[in-house]
FIZA-180363 format. One record per atom (N, C-alpha, C, CB): y, z, x; residue in one letter; residue number from 1; atom name. Coordinates in nm, 4 decimals. Glycine has a CB too. Layout:
N
+----------+----------+----------+--------+-----+-------+
!    north !       up !     east ! residu ! num ! atome !
+----------+----------+----------+--------+-----+-------+
!        Y !        Z !        X !      a ! NUM !    CA !
...
+----------+----------+----------+--------+-----+-------+
***
This chain:
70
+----------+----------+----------+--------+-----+-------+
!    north !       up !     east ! residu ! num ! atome !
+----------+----------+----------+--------+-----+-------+
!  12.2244 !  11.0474 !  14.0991 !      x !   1 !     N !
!  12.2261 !  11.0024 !  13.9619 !      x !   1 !    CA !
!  12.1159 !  11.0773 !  13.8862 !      x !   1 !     C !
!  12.2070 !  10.8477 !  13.9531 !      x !   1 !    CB !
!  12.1640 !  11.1477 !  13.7699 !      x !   2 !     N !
!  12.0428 !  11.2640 !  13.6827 !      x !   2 !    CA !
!  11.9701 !  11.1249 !  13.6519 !      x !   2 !     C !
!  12.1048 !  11.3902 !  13.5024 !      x !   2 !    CB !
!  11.9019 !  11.2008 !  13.5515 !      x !   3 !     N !
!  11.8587 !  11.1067 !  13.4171 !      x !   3 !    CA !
!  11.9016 !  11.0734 !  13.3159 !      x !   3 !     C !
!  11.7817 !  11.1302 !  13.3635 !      x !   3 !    CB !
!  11.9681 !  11.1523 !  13.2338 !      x !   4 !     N !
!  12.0752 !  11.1110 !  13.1524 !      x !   4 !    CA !
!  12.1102 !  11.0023 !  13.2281 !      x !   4 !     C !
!  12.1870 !  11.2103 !  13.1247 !      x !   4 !    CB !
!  12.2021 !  11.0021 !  13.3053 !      x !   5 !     N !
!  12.2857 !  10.8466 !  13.3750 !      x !   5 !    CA !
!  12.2111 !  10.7621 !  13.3673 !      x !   5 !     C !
!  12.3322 !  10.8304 !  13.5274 !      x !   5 !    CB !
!  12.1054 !  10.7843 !  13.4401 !      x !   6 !     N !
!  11.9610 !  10.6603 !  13.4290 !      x !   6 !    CA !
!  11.9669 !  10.5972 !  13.3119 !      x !   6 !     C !
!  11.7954 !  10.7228 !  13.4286 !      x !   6 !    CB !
!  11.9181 !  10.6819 !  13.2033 !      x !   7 !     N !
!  11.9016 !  10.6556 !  13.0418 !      x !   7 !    CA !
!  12.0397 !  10.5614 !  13.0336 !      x !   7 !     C !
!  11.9049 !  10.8224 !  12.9244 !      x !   7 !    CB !
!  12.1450 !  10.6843 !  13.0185 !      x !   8 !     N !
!  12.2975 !  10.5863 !  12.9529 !      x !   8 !    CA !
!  12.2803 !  10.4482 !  13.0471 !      x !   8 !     C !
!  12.5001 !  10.6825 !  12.9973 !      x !   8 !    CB !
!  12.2646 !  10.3921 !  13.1171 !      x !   9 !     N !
!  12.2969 !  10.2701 !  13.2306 !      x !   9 !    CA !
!  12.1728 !  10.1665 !  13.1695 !      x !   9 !     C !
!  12.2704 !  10.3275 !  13.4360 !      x !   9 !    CB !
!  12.0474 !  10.2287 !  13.1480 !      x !  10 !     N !
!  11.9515 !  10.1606 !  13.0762 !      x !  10 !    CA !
!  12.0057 !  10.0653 !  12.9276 !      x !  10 !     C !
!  11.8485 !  10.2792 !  13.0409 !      x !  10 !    CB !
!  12.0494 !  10.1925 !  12.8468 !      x !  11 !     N !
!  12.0404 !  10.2191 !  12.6881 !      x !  11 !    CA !
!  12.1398 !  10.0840 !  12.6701 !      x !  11 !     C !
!  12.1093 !  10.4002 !  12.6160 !      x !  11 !    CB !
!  12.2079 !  10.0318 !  12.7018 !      x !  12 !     N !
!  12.3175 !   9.8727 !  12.6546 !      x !  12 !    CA !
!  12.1515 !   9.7708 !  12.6701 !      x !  12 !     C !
!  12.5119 !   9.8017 !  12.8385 !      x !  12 !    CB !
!  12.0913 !   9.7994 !  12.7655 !      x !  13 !     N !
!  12.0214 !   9.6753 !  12.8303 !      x !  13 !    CA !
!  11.9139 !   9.6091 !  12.6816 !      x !  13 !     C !
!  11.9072 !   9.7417 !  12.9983 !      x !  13 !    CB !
!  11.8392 !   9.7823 !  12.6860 !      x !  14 !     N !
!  11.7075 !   9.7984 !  12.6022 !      x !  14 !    CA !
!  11.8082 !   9.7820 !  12.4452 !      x !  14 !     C !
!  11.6009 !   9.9862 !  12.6364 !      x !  14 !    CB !
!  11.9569 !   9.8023 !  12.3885 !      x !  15 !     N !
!  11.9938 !   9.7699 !  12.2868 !      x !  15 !    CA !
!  11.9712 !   9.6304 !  12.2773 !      x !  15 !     C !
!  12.1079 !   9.8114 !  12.2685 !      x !  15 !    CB !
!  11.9938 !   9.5190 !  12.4094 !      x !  16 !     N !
!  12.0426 !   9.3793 !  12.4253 !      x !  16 !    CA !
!  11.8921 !   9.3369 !  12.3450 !      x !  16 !     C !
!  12.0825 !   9.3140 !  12.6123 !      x !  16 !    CB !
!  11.7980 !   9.3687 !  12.4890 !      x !  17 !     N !
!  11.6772 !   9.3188 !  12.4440 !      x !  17 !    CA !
!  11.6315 !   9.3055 !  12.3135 !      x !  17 !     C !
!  11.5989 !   9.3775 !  12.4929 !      x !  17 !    CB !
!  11.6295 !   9.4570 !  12.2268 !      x !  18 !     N !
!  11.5995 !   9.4557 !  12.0726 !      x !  18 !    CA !
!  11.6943 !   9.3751 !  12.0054 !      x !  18 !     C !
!  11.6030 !   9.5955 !  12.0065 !      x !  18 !    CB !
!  11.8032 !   9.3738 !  12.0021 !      x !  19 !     N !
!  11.8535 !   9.2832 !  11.9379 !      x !  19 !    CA !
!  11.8262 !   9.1309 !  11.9694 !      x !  19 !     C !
!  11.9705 !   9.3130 !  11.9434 !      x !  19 !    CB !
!  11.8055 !   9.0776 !  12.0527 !      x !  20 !     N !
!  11.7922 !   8.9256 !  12.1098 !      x !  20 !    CA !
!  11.6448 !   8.9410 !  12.0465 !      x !  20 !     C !
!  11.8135 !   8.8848 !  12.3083 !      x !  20 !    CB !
!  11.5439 !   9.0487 !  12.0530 !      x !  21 !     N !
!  11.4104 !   9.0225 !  11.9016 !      x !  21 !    CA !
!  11.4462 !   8.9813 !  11.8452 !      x !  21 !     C !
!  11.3430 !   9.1053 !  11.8085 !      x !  21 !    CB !
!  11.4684 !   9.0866 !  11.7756 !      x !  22 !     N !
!  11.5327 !   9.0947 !  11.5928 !      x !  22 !    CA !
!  11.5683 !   8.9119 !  11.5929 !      x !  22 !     C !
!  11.7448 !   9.2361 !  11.5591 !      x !  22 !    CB !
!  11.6685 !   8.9310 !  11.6473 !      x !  23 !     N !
!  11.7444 !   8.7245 !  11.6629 !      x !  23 !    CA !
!  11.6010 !   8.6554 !  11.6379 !      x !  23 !     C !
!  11.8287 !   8.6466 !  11.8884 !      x !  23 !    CB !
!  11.5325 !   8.6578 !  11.7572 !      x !  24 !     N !
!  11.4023 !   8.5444 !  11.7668 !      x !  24 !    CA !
!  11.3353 !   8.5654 !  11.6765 !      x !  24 !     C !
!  11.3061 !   8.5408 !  11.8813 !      x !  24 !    CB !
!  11.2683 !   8.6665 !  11.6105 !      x !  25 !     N !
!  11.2290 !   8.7088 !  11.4704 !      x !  25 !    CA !
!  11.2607 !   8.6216 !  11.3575 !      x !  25 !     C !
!  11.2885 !   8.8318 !  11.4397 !      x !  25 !    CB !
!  11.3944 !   8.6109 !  11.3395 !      x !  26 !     N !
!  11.4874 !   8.5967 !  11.2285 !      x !  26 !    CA !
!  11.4749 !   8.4407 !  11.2445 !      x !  26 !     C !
!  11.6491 !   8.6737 !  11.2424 !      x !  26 !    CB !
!  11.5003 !   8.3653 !  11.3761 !      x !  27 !     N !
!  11.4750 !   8.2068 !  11.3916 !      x !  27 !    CA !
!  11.3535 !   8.1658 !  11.3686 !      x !  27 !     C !
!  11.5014 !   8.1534 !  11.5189 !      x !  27 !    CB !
!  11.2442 !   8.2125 !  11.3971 !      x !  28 !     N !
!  11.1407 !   8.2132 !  11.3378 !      x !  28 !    CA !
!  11.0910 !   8.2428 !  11.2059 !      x !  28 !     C !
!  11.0992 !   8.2600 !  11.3931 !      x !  28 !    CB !
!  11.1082 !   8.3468 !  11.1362 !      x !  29 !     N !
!  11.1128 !   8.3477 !  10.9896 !      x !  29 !    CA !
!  11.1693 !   8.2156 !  10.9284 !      x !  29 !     C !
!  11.1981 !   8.4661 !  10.9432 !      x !  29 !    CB !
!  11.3050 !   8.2202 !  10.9717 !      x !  30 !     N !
!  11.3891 !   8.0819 !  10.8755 !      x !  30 !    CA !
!  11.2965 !   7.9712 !  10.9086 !      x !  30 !     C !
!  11.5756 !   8.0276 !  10.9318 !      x !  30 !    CB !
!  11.2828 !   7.9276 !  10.9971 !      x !  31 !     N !
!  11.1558 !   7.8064 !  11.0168 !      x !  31 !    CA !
!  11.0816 !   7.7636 !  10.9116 !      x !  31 !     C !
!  11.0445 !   7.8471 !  11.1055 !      x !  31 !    CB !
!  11.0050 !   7.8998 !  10.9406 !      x !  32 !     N !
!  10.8617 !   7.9343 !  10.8547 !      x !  32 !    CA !
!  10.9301 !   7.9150 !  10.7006 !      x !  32 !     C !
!  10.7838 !   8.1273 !  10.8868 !      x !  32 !    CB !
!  11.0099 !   7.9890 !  10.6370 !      x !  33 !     N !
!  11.0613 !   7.9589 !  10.5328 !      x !  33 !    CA !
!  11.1217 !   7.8338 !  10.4928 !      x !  33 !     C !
!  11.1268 !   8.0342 !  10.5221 !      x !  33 !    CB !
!  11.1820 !   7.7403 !  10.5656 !      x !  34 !     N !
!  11.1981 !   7.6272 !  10.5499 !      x !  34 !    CA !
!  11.0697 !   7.5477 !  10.5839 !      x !  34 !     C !
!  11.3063 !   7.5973 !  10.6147 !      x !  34 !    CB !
!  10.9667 !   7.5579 !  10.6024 !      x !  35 !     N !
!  10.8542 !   7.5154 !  10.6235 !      x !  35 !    CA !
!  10.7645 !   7.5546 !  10.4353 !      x !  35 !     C !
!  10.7969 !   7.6045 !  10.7853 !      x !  35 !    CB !
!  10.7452 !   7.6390 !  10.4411 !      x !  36 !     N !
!  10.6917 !   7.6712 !  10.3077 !      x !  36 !    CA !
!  10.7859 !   7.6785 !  10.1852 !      x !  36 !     C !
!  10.6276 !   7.7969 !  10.3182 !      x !  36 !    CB !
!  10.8989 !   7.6225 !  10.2108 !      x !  37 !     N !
!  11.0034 !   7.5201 !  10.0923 !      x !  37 !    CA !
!  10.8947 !   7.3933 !  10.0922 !      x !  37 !     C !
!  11.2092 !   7.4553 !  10.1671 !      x !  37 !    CB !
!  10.9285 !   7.3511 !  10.1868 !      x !  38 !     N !
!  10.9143 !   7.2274 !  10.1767 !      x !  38 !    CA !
!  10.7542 !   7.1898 !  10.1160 !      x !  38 !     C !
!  10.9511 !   7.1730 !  10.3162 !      x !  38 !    CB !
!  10.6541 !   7.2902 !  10.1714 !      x !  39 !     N !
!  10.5122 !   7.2588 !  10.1074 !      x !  39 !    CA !
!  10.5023 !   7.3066 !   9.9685 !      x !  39 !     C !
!  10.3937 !   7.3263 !  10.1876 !      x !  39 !    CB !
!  10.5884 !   7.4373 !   9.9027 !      x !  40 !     N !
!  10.6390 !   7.3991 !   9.7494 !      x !  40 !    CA !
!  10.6481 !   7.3552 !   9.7427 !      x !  40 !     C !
!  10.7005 !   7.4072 !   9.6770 !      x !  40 !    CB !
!  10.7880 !   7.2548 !   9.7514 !      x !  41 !     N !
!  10.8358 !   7.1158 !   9.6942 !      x !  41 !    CA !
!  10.7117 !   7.0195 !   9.6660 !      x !  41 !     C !
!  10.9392 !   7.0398 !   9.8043 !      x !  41 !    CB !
!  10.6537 !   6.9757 !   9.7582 !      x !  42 !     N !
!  10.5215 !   6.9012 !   9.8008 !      x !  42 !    CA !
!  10.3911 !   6.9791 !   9.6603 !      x !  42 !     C !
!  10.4753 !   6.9576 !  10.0176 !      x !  42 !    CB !
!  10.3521 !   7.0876 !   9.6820 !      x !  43 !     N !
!  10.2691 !   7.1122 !   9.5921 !      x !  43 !    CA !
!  10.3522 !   7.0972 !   9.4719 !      x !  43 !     C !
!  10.2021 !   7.2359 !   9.6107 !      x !  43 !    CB !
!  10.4645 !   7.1096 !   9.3960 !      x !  44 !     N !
!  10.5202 !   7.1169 !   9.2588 !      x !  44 !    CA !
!  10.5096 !   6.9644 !   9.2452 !      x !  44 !     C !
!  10.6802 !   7.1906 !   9.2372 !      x !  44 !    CB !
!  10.5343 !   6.8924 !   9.3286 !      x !  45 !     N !
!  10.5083 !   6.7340 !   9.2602 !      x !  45 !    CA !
!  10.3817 !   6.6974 !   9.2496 !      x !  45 !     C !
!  10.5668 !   6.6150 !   9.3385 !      x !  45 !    CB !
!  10.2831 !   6.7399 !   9.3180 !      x !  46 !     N !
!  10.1579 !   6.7190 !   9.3082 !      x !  46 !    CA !
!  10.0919 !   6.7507 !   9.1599 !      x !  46 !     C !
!  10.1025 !   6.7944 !   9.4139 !      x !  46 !    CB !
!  10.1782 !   6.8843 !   9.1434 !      x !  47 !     N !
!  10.1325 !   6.9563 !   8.9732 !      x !  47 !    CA !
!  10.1887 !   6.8488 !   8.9083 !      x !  47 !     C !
!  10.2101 !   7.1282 !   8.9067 !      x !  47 !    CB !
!  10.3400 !   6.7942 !   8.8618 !      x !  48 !     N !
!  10.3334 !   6.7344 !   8.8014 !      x !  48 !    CA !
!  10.2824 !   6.5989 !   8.8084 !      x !  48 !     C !
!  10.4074 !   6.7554 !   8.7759 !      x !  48 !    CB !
!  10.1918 !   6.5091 !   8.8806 !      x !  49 !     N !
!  10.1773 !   6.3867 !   8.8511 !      x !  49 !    CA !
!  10.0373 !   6.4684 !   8.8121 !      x !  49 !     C !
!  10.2029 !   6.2523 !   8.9621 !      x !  49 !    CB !
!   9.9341 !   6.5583 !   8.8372 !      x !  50 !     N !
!   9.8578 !   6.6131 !   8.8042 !      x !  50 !    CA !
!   9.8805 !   6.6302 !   8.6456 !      x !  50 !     C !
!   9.8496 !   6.7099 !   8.8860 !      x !  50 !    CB !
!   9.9619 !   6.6636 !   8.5957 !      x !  51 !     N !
!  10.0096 !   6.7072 !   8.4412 !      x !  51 !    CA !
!  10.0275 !   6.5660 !   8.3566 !      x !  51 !     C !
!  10.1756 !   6.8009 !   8.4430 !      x !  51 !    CB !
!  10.1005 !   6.4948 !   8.4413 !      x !  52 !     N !
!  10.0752 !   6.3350 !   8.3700 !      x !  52 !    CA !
!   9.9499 !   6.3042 !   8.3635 !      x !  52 !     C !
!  10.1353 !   6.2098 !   8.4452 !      x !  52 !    CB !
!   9.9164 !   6.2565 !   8.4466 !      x !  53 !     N !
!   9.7636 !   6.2293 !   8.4510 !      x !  53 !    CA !
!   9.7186 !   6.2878 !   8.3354 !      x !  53 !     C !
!   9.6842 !   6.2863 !   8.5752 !      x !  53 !    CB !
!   9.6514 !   6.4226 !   8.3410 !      x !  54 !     N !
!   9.5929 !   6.4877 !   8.2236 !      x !  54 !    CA !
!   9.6651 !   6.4701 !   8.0753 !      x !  54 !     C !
!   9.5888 !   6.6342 !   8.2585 !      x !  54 !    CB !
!   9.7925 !   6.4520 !   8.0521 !      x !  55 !     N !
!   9.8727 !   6.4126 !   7.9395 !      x !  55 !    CA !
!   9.8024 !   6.2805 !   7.9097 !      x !  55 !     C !
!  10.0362 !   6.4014 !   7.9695 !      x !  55 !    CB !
!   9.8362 !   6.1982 !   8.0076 !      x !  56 !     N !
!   9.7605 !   6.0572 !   7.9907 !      x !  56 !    CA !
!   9.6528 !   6.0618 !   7.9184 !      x !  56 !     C !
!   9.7159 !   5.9958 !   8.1108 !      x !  56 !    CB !
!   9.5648 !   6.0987 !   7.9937 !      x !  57 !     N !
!   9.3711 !   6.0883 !   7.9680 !      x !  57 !    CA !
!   9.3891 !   6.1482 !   7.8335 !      x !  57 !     C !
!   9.2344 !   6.2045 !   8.0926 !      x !  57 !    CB !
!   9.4809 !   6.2791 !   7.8288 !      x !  58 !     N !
!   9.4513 !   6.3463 !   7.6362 !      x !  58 !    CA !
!   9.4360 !   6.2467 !   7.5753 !      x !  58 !     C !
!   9.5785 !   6.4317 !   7.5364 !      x !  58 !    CB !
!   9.5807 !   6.1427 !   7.5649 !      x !  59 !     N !
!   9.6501 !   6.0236 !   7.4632 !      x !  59 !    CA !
!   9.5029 !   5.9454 !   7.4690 !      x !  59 !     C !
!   9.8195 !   5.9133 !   7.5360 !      x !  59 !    CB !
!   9.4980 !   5.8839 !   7.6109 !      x !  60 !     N !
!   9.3214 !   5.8084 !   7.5432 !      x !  60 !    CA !
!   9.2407 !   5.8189 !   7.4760 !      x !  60 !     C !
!   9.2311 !   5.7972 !   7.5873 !      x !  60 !    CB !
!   9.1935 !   5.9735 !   7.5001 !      x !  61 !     N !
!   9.1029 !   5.9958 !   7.4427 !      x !  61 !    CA !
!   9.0736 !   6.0036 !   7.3368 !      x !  61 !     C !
!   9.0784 !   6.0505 !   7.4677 !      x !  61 !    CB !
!   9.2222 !   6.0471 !   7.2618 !      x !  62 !     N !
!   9.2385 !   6.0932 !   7.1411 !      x !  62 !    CA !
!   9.2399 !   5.9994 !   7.0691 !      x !  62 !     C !
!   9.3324 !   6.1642 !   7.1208 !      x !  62 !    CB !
!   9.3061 !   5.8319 !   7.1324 !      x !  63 !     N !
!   9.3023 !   5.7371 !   7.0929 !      x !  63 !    CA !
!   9.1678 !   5.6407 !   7.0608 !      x !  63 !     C !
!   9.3772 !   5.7051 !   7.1599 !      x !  63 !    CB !
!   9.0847 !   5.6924 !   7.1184 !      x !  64 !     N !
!   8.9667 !   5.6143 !   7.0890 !      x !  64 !    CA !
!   8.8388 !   5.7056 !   7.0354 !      x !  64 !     C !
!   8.9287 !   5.5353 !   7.2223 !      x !  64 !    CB !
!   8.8757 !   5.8593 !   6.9970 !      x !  65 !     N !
!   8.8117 !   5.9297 !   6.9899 !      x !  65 !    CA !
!   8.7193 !   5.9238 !   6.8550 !      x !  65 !     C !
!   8.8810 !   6.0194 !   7.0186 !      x !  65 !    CB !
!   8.7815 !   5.8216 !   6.7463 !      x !  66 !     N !
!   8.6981 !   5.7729 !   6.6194 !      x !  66 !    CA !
!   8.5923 !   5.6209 !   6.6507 !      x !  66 !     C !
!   8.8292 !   5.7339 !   6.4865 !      x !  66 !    CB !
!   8.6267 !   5.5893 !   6.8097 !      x !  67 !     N !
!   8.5634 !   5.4494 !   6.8646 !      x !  67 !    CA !
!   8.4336 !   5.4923 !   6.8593 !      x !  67 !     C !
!   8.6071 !   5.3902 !   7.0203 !      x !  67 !    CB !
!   8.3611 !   5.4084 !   6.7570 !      x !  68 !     N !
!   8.1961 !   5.4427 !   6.7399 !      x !  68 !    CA !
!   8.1117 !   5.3279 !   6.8238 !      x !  68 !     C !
!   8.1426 !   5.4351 !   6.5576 !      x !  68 !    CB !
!   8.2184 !   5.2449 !   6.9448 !      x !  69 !     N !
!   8.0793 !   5.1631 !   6.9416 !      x !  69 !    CA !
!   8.0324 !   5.2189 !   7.0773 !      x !  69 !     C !
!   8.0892 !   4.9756 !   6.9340 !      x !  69 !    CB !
!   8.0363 !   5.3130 !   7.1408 !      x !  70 !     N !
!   7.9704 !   5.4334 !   7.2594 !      x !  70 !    CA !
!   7.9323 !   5.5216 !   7.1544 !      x !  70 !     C !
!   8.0881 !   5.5208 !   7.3908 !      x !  70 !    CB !
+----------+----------+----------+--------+-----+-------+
***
């Protein structure tokens, strides 16, 4: 058996392997990406009750902002 043969008899195996990466790669990415959805989601609600809040406190302030007895 040359080398060439060697190689060709190899070359399906070492295709399998890289591809079955690439795969585990790709299951892993999606994870991770469905993982950092979800902590968006999580930080964007945080902004908005953050944005209420501060909306809120404006309206007070503004509301008592002629209050002379402080």
């Amino acid at each position: 058996m040359g080398n060439t043969e060697k190689l060709c008899s190899i070359l399906p195996l070492i295709a399998l392997c890289a591809f079955m990466a690439c795969m585990a790669v790709m299951v892993v990415n999606l994870a991770y990406m469905s993982k950092l959805d979800n902590t968006i989601d999580t930080m964007w609600h945080e902004i908005e009750q953050v944005k209420e809040t501060n909306l809120q406190l404006y309206q007070f302030i503004e509301g008592y902002k002629n209050d002379n007895r402080y």
